[in-house]
C-alpha positions in Angstrom: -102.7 -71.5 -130.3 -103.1 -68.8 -133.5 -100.7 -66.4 -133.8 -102.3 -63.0 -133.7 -99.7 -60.7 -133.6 -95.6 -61.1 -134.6 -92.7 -58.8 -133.5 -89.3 -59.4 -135.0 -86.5 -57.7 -134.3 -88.1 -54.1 -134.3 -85.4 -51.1 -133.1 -86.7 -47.8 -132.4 -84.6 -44.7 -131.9 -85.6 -41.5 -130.6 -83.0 -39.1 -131.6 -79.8 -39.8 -130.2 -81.5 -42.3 -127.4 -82.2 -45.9 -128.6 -85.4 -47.2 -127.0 -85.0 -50.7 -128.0 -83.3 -53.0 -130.2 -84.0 -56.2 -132.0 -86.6 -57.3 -129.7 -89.7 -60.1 -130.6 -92.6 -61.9 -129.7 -95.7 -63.1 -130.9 -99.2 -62.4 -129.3 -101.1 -65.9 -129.5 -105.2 -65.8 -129.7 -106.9 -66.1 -126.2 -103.7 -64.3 -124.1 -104.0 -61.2 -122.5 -100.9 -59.7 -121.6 -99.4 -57.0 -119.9 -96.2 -55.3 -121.2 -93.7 -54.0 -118.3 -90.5 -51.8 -118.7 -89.3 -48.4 -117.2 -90.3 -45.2 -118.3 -88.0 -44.2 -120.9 -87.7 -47.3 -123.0 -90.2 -47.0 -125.5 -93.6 -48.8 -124.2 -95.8 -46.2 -125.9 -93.5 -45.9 -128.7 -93.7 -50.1 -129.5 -97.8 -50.1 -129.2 -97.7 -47.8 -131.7 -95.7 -49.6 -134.1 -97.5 -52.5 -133.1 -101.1 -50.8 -133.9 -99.1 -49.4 -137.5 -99.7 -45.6 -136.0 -96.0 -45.4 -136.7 -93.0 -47.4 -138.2 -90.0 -49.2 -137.1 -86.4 -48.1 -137.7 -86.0 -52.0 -138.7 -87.9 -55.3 -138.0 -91.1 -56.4 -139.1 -94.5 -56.9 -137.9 -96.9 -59.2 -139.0 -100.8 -59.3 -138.4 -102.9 -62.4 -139.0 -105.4 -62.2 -141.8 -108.5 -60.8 -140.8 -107.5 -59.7 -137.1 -109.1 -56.7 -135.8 -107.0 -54.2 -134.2 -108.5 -52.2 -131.5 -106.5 -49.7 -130.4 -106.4 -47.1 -127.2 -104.1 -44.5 -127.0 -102.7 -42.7 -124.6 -103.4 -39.2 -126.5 -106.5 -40.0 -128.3 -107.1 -39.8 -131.9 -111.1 -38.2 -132.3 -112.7 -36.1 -134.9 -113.4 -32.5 -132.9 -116.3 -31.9 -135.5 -118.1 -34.6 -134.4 -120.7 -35.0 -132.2 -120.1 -37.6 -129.2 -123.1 -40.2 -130.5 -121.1 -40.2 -133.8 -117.9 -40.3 -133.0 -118.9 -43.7 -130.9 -120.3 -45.4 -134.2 -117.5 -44.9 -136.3 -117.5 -48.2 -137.2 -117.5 -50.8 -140.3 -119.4 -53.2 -138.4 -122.7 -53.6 -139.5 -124.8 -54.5 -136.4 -123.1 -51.4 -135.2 -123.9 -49.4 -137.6 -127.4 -50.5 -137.5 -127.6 -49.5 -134.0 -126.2 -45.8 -134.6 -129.2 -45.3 -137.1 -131.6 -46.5 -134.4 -130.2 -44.3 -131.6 -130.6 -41.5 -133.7 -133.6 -42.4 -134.7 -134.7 -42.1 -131.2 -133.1 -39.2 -130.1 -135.0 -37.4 -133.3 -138.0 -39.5 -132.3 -138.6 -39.8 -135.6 -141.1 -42.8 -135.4 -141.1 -44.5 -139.3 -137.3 -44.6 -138.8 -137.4 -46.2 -135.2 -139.9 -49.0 -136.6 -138.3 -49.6 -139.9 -134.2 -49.8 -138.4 -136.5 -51.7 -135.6 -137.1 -55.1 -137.8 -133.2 -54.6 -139.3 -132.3 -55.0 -136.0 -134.4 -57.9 -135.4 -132.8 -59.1 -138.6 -129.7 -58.9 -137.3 -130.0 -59.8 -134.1 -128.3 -56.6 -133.1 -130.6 -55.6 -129.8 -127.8 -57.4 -127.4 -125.1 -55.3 -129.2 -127.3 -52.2 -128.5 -127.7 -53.3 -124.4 -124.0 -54.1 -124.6 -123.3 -50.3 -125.5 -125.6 -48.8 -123.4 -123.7 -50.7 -120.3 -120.5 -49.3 -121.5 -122.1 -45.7 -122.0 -123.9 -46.1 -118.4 -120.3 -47.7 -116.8 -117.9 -44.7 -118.0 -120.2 -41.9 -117.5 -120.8 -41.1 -120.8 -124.1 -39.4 -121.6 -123.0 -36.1 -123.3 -124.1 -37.6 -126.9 -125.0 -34.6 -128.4 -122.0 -32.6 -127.2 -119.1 -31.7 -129.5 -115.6 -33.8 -128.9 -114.4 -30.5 -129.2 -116.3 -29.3 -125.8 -115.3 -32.5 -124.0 -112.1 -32.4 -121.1 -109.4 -34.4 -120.9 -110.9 -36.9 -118.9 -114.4 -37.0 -121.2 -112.3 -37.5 -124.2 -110.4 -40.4 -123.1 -113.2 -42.1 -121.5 -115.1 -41.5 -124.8 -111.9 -43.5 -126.7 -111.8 -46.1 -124.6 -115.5 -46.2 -125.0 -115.4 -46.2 -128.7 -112.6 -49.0 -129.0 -114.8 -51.6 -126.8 -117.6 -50.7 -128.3 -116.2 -52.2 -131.5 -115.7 -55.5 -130.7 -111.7 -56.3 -131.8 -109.8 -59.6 -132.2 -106.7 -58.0 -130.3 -107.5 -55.3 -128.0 -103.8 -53.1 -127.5 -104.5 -50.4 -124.1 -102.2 -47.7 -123.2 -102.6 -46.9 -119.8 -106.5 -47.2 -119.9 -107.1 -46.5 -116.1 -105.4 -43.2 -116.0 -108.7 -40.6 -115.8 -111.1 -43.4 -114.7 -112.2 -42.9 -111.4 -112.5 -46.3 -109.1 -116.1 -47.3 -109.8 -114.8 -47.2 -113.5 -111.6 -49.2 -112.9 -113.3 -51.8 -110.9 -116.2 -52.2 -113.7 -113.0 -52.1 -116.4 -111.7 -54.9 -114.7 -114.4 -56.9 -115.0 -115.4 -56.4 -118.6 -111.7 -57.1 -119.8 -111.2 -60.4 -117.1 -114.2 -61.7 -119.3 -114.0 -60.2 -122.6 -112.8 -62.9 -125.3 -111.0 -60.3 -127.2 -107.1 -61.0 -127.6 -105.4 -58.5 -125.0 -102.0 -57.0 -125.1 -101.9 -53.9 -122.7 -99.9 -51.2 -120.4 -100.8 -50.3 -117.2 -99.6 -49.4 -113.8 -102.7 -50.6 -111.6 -100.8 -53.6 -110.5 -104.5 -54.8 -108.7 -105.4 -54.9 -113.1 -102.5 -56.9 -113.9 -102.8 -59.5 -111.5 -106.5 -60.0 -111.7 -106.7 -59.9 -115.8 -103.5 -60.9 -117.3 -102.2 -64.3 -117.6 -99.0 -63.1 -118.7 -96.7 -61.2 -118.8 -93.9 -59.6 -120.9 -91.0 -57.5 -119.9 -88.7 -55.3 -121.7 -85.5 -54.7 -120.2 -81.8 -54.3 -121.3 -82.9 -54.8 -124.9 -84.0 -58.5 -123.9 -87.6 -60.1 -123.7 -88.3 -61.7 -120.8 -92.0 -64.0 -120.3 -93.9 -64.8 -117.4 -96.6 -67.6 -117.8 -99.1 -66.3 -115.2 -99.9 -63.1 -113.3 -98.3 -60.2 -111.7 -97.8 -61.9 -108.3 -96.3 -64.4 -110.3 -94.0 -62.5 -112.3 -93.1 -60.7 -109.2 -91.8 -64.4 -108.1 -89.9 -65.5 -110.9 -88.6 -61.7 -111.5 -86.7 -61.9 -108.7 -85.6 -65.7 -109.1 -84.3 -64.3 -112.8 -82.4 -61.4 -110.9 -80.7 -63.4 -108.4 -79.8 -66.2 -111.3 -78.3 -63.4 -113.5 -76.4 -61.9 -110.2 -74.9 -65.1 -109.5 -73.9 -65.6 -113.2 -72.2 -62.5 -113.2 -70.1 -62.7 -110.1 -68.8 -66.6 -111.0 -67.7 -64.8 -114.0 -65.6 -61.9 -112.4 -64.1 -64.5 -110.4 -63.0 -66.4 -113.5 -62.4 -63.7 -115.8 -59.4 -63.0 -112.5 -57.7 -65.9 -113.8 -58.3 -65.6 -117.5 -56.8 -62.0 -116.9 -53.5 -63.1 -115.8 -53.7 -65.9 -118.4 -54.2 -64.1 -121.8 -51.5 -61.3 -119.9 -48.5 -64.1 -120.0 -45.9 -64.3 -122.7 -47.6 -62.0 -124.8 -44.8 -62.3 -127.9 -46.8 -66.2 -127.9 -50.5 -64.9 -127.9 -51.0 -66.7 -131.7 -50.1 -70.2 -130.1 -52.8 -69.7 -127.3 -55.8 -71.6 -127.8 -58.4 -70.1 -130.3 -61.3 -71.6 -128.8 -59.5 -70.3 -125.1 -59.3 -66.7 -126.6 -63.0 -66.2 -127.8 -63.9 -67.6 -124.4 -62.3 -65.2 -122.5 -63.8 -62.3 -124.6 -67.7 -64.0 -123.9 -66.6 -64.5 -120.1 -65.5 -60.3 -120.2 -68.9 -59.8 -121.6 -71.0 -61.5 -118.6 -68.9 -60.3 -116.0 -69.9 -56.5 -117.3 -73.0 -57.1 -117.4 -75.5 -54.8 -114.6 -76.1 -56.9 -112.0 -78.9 -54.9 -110.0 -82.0 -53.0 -111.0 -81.2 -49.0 -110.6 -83.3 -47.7 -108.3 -84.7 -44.4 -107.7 -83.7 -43.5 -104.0 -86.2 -41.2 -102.3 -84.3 -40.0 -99.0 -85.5 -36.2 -98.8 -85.9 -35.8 -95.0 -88.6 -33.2 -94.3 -88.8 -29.9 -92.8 -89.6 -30.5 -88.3 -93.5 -30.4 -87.6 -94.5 -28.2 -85.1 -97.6 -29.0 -82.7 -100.5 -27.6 -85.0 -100.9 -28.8 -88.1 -103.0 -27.8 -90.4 -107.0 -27.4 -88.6 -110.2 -26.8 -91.0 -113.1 -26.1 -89.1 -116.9 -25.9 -90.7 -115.3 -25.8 -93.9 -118.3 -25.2 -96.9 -117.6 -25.1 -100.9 -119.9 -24.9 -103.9 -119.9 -23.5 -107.2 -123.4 -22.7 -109.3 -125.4 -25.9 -109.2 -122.8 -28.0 -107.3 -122.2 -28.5 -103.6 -118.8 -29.9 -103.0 -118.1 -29.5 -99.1 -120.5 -28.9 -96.4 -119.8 -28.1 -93.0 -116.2 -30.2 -93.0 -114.0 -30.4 -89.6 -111.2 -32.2 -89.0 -107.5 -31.8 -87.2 -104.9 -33.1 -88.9 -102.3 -35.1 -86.4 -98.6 -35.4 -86.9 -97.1 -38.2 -89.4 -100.7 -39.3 -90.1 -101.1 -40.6 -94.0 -104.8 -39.9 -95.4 -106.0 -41.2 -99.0 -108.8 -38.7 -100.5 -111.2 -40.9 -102.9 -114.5 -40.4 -104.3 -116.2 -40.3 -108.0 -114.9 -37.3 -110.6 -116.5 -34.1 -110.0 -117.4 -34.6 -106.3 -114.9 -31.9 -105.2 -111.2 -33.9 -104.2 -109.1 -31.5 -105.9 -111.5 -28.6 -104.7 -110.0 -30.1 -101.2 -106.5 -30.0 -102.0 -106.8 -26.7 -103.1 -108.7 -25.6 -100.2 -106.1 -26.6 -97.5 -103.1 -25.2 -99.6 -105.2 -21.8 -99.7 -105.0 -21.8 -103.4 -108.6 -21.1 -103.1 -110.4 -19.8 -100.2 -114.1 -21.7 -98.4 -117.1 -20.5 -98.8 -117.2 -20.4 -95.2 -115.6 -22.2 -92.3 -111.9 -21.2 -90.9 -108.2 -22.8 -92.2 -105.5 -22.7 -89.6 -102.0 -23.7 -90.6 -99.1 -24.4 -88.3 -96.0 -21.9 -88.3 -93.7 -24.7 -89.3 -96.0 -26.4 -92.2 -94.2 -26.3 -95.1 -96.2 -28.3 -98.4 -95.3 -30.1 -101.1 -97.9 -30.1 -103.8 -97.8 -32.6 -106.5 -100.8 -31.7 -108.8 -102.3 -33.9 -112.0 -101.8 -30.9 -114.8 -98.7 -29.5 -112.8 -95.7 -30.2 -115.6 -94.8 -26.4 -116.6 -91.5 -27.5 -118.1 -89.7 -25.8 -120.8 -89.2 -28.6 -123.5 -86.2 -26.8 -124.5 -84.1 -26.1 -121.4 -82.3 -29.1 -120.4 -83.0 -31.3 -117.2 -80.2 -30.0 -114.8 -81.2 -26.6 -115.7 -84.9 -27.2 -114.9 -84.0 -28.5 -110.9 -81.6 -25.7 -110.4 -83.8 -23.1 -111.2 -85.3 -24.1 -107.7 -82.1 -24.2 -106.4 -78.2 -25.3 -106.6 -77.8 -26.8 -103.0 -80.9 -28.6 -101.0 -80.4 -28.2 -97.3 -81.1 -30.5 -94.5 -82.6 -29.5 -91.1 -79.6 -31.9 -89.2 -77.4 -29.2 -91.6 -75.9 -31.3 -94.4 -77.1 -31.0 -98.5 -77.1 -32.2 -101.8 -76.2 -30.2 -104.6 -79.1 -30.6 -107.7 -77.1 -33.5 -109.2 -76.7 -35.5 -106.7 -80.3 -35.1 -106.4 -81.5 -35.8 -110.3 -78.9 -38.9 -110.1 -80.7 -40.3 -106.9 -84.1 -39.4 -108.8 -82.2 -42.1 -111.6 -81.3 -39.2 -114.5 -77.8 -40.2 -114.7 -75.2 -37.1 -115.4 -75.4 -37.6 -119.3 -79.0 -37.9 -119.2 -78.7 -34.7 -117.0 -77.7 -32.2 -119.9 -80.6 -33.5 -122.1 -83.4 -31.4 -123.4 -86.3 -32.7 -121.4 -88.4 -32.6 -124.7 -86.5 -36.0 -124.9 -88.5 -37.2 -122.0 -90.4 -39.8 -121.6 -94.1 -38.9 -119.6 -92.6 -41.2 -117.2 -89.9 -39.8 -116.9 -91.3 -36.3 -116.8 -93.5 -36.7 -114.1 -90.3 -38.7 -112.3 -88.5 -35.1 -113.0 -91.3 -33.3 -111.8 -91.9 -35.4 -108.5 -88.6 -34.9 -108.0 -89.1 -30.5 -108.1 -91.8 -31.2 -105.4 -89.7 -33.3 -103.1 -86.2 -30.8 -103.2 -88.4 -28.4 -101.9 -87.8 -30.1 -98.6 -91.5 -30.7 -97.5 -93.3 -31.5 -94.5 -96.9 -32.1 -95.6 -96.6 -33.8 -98.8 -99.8 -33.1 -100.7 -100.3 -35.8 -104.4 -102.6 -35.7 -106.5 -103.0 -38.7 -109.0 -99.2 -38.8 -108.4 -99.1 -42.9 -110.3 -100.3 -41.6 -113.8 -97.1 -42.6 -116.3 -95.2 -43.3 -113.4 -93.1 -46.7 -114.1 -93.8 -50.0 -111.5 -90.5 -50.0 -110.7 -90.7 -45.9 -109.6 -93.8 -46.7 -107.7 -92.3 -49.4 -105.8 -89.5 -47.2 -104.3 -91.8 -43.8 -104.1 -94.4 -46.3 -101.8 -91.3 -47.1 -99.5 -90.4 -43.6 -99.4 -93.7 -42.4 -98.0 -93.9 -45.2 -95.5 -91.3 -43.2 -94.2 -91.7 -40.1 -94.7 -92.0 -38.2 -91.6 -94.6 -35.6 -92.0 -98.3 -35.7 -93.1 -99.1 -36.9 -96.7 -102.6 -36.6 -98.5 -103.2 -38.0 -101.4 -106.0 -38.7 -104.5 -105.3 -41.5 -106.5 -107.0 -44.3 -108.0 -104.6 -46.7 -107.7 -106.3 -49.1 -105.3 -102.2 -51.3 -104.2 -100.9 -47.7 -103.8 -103.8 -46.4 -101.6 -103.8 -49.9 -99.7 -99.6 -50.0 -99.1 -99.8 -45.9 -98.2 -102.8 -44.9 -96.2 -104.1 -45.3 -92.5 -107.8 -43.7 -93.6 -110.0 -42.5 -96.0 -112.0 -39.6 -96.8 -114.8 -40.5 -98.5 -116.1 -37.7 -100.9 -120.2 -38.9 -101.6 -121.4 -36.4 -103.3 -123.5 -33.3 -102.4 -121.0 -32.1 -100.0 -120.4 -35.3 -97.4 -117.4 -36.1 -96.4 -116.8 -39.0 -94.5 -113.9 -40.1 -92.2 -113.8 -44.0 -93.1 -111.0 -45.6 -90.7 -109.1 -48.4 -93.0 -107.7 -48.7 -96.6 -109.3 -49.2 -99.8 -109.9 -52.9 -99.8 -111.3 -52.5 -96.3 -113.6 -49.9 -97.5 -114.8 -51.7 -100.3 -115.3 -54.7 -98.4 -117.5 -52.8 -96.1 -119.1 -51.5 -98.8 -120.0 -54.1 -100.1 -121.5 -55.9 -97.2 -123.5 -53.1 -96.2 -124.9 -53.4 -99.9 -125.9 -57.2 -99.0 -127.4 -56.2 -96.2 -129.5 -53.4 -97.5 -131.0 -55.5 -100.4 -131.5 -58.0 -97.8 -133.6 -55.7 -96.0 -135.3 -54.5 -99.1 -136.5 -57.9 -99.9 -137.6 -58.5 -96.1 -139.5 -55.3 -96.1 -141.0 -55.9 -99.7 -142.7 -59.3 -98.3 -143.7 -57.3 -95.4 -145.8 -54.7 -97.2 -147.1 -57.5 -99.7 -148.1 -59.7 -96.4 -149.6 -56.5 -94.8 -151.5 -55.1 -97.9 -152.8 -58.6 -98.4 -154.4 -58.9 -95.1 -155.7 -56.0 -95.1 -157.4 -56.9 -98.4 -158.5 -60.0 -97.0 -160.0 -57.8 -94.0 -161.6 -55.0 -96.0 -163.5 -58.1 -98.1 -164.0 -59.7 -94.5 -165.9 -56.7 -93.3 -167.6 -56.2 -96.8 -169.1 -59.6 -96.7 -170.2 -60.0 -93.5 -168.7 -63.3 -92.8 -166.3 -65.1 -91.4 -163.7 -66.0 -94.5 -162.7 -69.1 -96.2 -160.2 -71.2 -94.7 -157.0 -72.5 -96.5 -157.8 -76.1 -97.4 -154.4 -78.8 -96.6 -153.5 -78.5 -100.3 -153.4 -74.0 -100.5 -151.0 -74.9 -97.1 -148.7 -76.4 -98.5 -148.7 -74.4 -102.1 -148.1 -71.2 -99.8 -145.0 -72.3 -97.7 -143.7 -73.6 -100.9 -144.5 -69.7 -102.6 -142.7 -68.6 -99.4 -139.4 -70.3 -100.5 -139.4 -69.8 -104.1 -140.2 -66.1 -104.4 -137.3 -65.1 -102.2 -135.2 -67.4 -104.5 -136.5 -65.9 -107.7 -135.6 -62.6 -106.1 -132.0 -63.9 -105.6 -132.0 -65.0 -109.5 -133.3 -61.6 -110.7 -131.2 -59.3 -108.7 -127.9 -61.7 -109.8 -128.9 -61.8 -113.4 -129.5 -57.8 -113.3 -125.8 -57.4 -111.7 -124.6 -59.9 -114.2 -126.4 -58.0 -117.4 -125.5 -54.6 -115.7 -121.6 -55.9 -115.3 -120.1 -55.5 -118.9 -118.3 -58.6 -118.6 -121.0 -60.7 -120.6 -120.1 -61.1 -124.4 -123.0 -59.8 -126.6 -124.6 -63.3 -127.5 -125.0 -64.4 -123.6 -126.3 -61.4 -122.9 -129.0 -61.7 -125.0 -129.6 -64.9 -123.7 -129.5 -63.9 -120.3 -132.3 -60.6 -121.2 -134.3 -63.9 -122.0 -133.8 -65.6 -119.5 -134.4 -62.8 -117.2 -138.0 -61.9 -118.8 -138.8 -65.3 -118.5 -138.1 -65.4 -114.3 -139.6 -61.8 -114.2 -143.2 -63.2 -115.3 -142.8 -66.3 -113.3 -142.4 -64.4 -110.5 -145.2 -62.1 -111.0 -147.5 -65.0 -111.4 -146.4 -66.6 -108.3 -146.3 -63.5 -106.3 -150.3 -62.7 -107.8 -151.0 -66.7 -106.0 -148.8 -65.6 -102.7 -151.4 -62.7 -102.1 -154.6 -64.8 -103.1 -153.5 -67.1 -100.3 -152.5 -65.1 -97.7 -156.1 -63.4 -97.8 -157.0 -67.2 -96.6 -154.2 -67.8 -94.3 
């Protein structure tokens, strides 16, 4: 395979706090692979250097001739003076640039512009490009073109990068966290486009659904040492562990020898210079391995909660809506003890509106909110890190308080807390400015929790967190024993967490759906089947019907009796009866295929042929159905 992309020996410090040191690996053509490592050890930091936005303390890196880097940031890098349509064609590629000049062409409608850049694109074969972006426009939601970057939110802007960097087609495609702000239509769709994309991939991510269905391998960063995995997440998962319990083994057969070294190298010291040499730099190696960690730490979330009382929390006819949008009509439900509901739904369709509805940070439109006496909530909101970058971390959790207190009467001073919450004591007295966004958002989960909850309320809570984090914080709310809600498009999370769903559709409904994600989709799914089944049933229907009644009204105009079919028409029309339905099975899967994302430009522009070409077949032989029916 061609070496892409090479990595040797980079170090990168941060301040007093070394990310990582002397670490490599190469990137090979074809891979796509997922990079792993807590929050706090520099994944961001190495993309960077990686996509030359920033520079080693030492190492090298070293890009093949004539690879294309496209790269996704977490923050991301746009020009605020420019319009959305032209900030999406900043781009040397030709074809590309082509197609800008024809978009806005068309949104001037300027006519001898749309026919000249018309035969350039011809020229250039660039119209499959063109239906490539508009699928990547339609799929992210991005139809704002004549709006300023300036204008656009958080979300908008990074939906517009991630946009932009597809759009252009690279060699070696580096993502930083590209789920985060994509809602799960988006992810799923994502998911698809990069599983079939030939682009090089080299990404970050903690949607652990992504990185076993794209990535075929996988690299982790740990203890200053690289570590690969030839196949999936499940599979890393595997061989993880094996590595782990390997290393563990290692290192106690070591302690037990290094006992016996010990008292060896301690004997007749006055005759260490006639001990053996070779004996001597063993024992130092053996002292080495036997210090070594031999267990992942782990971040241990035991907060018990506050006692729940008999009510809950009650909404009853709950309504919402802002000017022009209707979030929540006429909503009831009774929330019961220890009950664990996920809250999904496209952006925009009024989630968060929710969450803020049953904390009474807003008030309904109309409806009633009862809360229990004893509810006491623990709100974990997406834009809720209000840190001061300059006090230190200890300071930040004792401002809440110096001693958390248990209902069975014993505590835990803020310490003992922030080391549980893995911020060791030196890390303690750091400025949190020093931070990761991992480890911010650890920090800040870890404000919400002290607070000693019993309706736990999270919102996007997996954004920057760490695998490792998420893995412990999923146990912990398995057991937590109060009510938790949460929004999140992490489809594992929302599967390993929740008992139901509600289901935010749009213009106010709110559905109860009983059952995870997975379930959910599946059902969806199905019901979609089922329903273009039915379309297709009841679209023969009406084209039998309207054709008899043709074949009446023509009856009744003539007089007489009509023409029978002869043996041959027979036969042709049973055989229209089976291909027409088939045709309709190829149209509808080459227009979910085309409409997927996950079709490189040059077969999708054979496929738009190919399409066209069972389009007008299937018109013709549709036209010679209703001819024959009229006889039938």
């Amino acid at each position: 395979m061609k070496p892409y992309l090479q990595a040797e020996n980079l170090s990168k410090r941060w301040g007093e706090l070394m990310l990582f040191e002397n670490i490599s690996f190469t990137i090979f053509e074809g891979q796509k692979v997922a990079l792993i490592a807590k929050n706090g050890t520099g994944k961001s930091s190495l993309l960077n250097i990686l996509a030359e936005k920033d520079t080693a303390d030492a190492g090298d890196v070293t890009l093949t001739n004539d690879v294309k880097v496209g790269y996704f940031e977490q923050i991301p890098d746009l020009n605020p003076s420019h319009t959305v349509i032209e900030e999406i064609f900043t781009s040397d590629n030709e074809k590309i640039k082509t197609v800008k000049a024809f978009e806005l062409a068309v949104t001037k409608n300027n006519q001898d512009e749309i026919a000249s850049i018309s035969a350039k694109m011809d020229e250039l074969n660039a119209w499959a490009i063109e239906v490539e972006i508009k699928q990547i426009l339609s799929q992210l939601k991005i139809n704002f073109l004549d709006q300023l970057v300036s204008q656009l939110s958080g979300g908008q802007q990074k939906r517009l990068a991630l946009a932009k960097v597809l759009i252009d087609q690279p060699d070696l495609l580096i993502l930083d966290e590209p789920t985060n702000h994509l809602d799960l239509e988006m992810i799923e769709w994502l998911e698809g486009y990069l599983e079939k994309t030939k682009s090089t991939l080299l990404m970050v991510t903690h949607d652990r659904y992504f990185l076993d269905r794209v990535c075929n391998e996988i690299i982790e960063m740990e203890d200053n040492q690289i570590y690969r995995y030839q196949g999936n997440y499940s599979y890393f998962l595997e061989k993880r562990e094996e590595r782990i319990q390997i290393q563990q083994a290692t290192v106690a057969k070591a302690k037990n020898l290094l006992r016996t070294e010990i008292e060896w190298m301690r004997r007749m010291p006055q005759a260490r210079s006639h001990k053996a040499k070779y004996r001597i730099n063993a024992f130092y190696d053996l002292k080495e391995t036997a210090s070594q960690r031999t267990r992942d730490d782990k971040v241990e979330l035991n907060v018990k909660s506050s006692r729940l009382g008999k009510k809950i929390v009650e909404l009853h006819h709950i309504s919402k809506s802002y000017p022009g949008v209707k979030l929540i009509e006429d909503f009831s439900y009774k929330f019961q003890r220890f009950e664990k509901v996920g809250i999904i739904g496209k952006n925009g369709t009024g989630k968060s509106t929710f969450l803020n509805l049953v904390t009474q940070t807003i008030t309904p439109d109309s409806g009633t909110l009862e809360i229990g006496s004893t509810i006491k909530f623990g709100y974990y909101r997406q834009e809720g890190i209000s840190f001061d970058p300059k006090e230190k971390v200890i300071e930040a959790v004792q401002k809440i308080a110096e001693f958390i207190h248990f209902e069975d009467g014993s505590k835990m001073s803020a310490t003992q807390m922030l080391t549980r919450f893995l911020f060791p004591p030196e890390t303690q007295y750091n400025y949190i400015e020093k931070l990761s966004g991992g480890e911010q958002r650890r920090l800040y989960l870890c404000t919400v929790l002290m607070q000693n909850p019993n309706f736990l309320i999270l919102d996007e809570p997996t954004n920057d967190l760490d695998i490792m984090t998420l893995n412990v914080l999923e146990d912990y709310l398995q057991a937590f024993a109060g009510c938790v809600v949460i929004v999140s498009h992490d489809r594992f999370f929302m599967d390993k967490i929740v008992d139901h769903l509600f289901v935010f559709e749009g213009e106010g409904t709110v559905t109860d759906f009983p059952g995870n994600y997975t379930i959910y989709r599946n059902k969806v799914e199905e019901d979609q089947e089922k329903e273009k089944a039915k379309e297709q049933a009841n679209n023969r229907a009406q084209n039998q019907a309207k054709a008899q009644d043709q074949a009446k009204g023509k009856s009744e105009e003539k007089g007489q009796s009509k023409r029978k079919l002869s043996f041959n028409e027979k036969r042709e029309f049973e055989q229209l009866e089976k291909e027409i339905p088939e045709l309709e099975q190829q149209k509808t899967e080459l227009e979910d295929l085309m409409n997927s994302g996950e079709l490189p430009h040059d077969e999708l522009y054979e496929k738009s042929l190919e399409l066209d070409k069972i389009k007008t077949l299937l018109d013709e032989k549709e036209f010679r159905w209703l001819e024959l029916s009229e006889l039938n």
